[in-house]
Legacy VTK file of the C-alpha trace (Angstrom):
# vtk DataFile Version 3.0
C-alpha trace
ASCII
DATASET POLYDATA
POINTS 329 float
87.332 151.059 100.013
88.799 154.552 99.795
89.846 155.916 103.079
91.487 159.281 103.944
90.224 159.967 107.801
89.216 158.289 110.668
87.491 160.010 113.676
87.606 157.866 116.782
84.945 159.244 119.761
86.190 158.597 123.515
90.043 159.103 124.461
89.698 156.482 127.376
92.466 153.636 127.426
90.480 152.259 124.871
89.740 155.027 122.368
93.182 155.999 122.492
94.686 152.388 121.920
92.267 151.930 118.770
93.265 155.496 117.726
96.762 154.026 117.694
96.429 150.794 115.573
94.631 152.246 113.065
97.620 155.131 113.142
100.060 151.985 112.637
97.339 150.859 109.917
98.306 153.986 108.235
95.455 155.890 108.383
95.109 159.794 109.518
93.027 159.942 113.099
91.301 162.307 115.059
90.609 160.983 118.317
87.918 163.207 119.688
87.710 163.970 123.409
86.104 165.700 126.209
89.175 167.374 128.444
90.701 170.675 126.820
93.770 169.964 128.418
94.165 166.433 126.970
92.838 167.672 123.599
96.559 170.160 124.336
98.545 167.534 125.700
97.681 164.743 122.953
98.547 167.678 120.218
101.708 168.970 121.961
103.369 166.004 122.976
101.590 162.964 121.748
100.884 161.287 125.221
97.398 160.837 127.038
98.983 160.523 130.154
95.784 159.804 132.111
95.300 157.070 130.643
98.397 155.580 128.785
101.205 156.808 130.695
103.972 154.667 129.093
102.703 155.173 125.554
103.987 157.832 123.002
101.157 158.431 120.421
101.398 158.432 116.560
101.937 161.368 114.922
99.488 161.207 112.727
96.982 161.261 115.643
94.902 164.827 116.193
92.797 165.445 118.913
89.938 167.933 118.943
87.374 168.818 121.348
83.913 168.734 119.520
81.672 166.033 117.922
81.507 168.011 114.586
83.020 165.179 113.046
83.564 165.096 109.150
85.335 161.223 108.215
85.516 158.278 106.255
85.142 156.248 109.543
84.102 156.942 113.083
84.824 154.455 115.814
82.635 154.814 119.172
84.892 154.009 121.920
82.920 155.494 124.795
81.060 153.416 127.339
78.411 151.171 126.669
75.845 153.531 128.579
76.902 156.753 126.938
76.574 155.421 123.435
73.394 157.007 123.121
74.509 160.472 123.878
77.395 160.593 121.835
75.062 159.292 119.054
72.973 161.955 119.618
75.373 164.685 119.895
77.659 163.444 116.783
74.245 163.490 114.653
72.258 161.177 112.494
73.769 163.542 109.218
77.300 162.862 110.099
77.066 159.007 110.133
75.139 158.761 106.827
76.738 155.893 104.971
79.844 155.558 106.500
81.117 152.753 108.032
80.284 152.798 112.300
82.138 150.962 114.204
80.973 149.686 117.724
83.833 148.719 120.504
81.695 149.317 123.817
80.799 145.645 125.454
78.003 146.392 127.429
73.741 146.108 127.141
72.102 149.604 127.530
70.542 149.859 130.395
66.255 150.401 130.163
65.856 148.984 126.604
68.503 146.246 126.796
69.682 147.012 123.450
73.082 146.254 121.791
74.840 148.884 120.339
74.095 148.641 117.058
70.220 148.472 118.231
70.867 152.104 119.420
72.821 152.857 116.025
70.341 151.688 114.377
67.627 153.512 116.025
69.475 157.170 116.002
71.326 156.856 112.145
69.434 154.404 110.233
71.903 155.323 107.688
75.076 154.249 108.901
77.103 151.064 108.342
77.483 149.298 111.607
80.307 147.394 112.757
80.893 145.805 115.737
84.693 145.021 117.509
85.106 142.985 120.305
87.168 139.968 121.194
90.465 139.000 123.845
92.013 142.856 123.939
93.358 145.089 126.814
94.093 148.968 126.026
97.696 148.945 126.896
98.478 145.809 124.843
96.925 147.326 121.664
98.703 150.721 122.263
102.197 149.113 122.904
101.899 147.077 119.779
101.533 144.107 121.174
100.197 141.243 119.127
96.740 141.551 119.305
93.608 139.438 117.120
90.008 140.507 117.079
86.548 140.023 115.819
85.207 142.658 113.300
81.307 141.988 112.915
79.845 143.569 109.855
76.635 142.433 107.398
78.298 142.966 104.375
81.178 139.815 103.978
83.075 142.185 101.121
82.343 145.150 103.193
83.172 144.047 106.468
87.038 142.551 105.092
87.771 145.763 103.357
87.258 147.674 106.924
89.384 144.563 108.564
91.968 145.454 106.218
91.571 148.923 106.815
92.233 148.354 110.893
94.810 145.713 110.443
98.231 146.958 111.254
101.848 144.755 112.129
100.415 143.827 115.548
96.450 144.434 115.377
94.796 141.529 113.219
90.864 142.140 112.895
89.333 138.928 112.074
85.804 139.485 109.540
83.083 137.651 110.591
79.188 138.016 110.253
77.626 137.028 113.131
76.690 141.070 114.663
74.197 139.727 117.314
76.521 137.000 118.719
79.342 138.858 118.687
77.805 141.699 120.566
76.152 139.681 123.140
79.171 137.508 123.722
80.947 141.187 124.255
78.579 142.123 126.867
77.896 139.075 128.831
81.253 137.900 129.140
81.842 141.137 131.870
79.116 139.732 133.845
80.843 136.228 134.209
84.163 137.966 135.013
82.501 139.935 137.663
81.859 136.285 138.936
84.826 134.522 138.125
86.742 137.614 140.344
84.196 137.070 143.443
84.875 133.583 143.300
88.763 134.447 143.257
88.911 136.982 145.808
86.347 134.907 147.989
89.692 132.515 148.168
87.353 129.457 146.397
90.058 128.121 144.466
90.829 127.626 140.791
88.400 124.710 140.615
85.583 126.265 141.383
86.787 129.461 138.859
87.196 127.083 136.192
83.799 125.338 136.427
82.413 128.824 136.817
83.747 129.533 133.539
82.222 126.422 131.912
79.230 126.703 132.904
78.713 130.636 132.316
80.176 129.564 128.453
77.372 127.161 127.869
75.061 129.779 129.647
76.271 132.517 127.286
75.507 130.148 124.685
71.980 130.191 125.359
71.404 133.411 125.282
73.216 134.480 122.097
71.137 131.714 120.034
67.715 132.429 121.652
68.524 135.594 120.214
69.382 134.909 116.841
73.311 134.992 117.246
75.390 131.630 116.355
76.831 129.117 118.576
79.730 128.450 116.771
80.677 132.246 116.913
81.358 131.486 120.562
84.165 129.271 120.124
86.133 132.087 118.568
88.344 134.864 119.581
84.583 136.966 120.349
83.325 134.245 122.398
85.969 132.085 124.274
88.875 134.177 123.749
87.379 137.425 125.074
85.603 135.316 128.156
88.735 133.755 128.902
90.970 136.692 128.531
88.409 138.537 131.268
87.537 135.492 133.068
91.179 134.995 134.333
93.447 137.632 134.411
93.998 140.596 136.840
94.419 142.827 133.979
90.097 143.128 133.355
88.483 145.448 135.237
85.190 143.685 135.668
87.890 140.508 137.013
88.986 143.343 139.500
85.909 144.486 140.264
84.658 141.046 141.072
87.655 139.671 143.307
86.620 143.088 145.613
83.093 141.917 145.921
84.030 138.266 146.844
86.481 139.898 149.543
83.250 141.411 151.042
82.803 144.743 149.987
80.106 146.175 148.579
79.510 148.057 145.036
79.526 151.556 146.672
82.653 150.841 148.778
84.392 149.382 145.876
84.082 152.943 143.672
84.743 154.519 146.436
88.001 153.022 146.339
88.255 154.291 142.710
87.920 151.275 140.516
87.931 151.827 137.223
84.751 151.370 134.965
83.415 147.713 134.793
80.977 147.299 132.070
79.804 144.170 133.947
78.132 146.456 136.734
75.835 148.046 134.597
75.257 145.048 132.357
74.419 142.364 135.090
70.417 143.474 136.115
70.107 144.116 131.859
71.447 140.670 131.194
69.092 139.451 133.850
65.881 141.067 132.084
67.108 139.752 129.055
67.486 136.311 130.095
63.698 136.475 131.956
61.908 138.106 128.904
63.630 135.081 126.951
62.523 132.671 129.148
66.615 131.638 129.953
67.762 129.839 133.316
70.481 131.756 133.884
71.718 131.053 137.811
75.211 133.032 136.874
73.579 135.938 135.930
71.139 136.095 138.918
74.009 134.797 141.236
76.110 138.205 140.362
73.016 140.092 140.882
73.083 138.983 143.843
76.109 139.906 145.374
75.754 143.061 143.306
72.634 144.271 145.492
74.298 143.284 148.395
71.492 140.576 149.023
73.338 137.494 150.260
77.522 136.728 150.231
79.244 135.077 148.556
79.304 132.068 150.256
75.450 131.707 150.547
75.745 132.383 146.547
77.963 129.225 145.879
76.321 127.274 148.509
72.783 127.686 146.690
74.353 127.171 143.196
75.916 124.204 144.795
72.468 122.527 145.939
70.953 123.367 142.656
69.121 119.889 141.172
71.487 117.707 139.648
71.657 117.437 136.034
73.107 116.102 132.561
76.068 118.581 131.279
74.296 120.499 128.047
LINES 1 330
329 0 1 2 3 4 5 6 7 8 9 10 11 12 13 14 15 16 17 18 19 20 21 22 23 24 25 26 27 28 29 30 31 32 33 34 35 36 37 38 39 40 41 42 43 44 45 46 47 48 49 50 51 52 53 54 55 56 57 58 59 60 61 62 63 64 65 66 67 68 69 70 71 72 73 74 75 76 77 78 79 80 81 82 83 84 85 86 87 88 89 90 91 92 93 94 95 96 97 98 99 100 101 102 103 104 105 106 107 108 109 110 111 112 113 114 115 116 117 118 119 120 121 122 123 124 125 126 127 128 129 130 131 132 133 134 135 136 137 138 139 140 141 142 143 144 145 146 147 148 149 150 151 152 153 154 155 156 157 158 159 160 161 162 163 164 165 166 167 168 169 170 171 172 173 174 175 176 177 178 179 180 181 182 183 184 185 186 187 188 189 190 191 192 193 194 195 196 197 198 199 200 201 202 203 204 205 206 207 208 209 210 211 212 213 214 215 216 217 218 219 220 221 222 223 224 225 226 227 228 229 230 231 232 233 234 235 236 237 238 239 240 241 242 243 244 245 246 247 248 249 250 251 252 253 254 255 256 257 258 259 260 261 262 263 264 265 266 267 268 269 270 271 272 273 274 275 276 277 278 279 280 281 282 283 284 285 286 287 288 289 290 291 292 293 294 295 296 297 298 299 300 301 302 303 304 305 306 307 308 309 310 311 312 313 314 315 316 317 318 319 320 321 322 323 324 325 326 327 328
């Protein structure tokens, strides 16, 4: 697959560590974002020091300021509830036949789409890919060894853009399975946002742990109800990346979570100035999603929950704990 330019939307942490693998891949970037004076800094000195302090940037990184975008390949690395906009603004023309790939982990809000449902919706025409799997934003940019899950319907296709990506420490692994991958990307943020609460509620590493199990084979219900396979989620999309978030102070939704089991409350919390956790927004989506499929999902209603500020924590785990016994499935 010929390949001269690739245009990566959002210069986030996360934007800007994809814009430098696939500079290390050895491709030409343009890493598109909002701030003039980031656009200037990014040009002039090759830092983005919002967001990636420590992290001198490629040279063949470019920033620019507009969504007039003209390449080979455009990643969307903004948030999973802006995707529509930048869609929008970028234009359906633009994405005609060129390979779109996907990296927000989150369910849109109101139609509880996946992001390649909105894709799909706004530029028929474009080639979707998905990315997801265990990754943080400085570990990519530092090259640090880093493997993860490119989801794409084409098998030929979908290696050749893996290839494409891959760089000495950023290993994109091809796989098939859009719909599992995508939901496994989303609904893993809600169980970290648990996994934290029960962490920063002091419940002990037992109780994380079975949390973890149990939101895995509850994950796993979902993604096959809705046409994604089960045996994506024993791979670096699925356990890896719901490990990775599920344990580790690093993950904002993690964060996030461990501030809600210490007893504050969602506004007090981004008040505070936490970062963006996908999780948030995802939780009441994931929630309609598991209803309209019929789905007993007690995780995902349990971090509702203690998102709306309905009951604590320790009512939470104490009605979990008193649910009827049953066989392990």
């Amino acid at each position: 697959m010929p390949l001269e330019h690739v245009a990566i939307v959002g210069a986030g942490a996360w934007g800007t560590a994809l814009a430098q693998a696939a500079a290390m891949a050895g491709n030409d970037v343009t890493l598109v974002a909002r701030s003039p004076a980031l656009v200037d800094e990014i040009n002039r000195h090759h830092t983005n020091s919002l967001y990636l302090p420590e992290v001198l940037l490629s040279e063949r990184i470019t920033a620019a300021g507009g969504l007039d975008i003209a390449a080979d390949m455009v990643i969307l690395a903004v948030p999973a509830q802006a995707s529509r906009a930048a869609l929008l603004e970028i234009g359906e023309v633009a994405l005609a036949g060129i390979p779109v790939v996907l990296t927000a982990k989150g369910l849109e809000a109101g139609t509880l789409e996946r992001q390649s449902q909105i894709l799909a919706e706004l530029a028929p025409r474009a080639v979707p890919y998905v990315l997801s799997g265990p990754s943080f934003a400085d570990d990519v940019a530092a090259g640090r060894p880093t493997a993860v899950t490119l989801a794409g319907d084409d098998a030929a296709a979908t290696e050749a853009v893996a290839a494409i990506l891959a760089g000495p420490t950023f290993r994109p692994y091809a796989a098939g399975d859009r719909i599992g991958v995508e939901l496994a990307g989303a609904l893993k943020n809600v169980y970290a946002l648990a996994c934290g609460a029960v962490e920063g509620a002091g419940l002990g590493a037992s109780a994380r742990s079975a949390l973890l199990a149990r939101g895995f084979a509850e994950l796993s219900r979902i993604v096959v109800a809705m046409g994604g396979s089960a045996s994506t989620l024993t791979g670096l999309a699925g356990l890896g990346d719901l490990t990775l978030s599920c344990t580790s102070t690093h993950s904002r939704n993690y964060q996030f979570g461990m501030a809600l089991g210490r007893g504050e409350n969602v506004d007090e919390i981004k008040g505070h100035g936490a970062k963006l956790a996908e999780g948030v927004a995802t939780a009441p989506v994931a929630r309609l999603l598991a209803r309209k499929l019929r789905i007993d999902a007690p995780l995902i209603d349990a971090v509702n929950l203690l998102l709306e500020g309905n009951s604590s924590i320790d009512e939470i785990v104490a009605g979990l704990m008193a649910r009827p016994l049953k066989r392990e499935e």
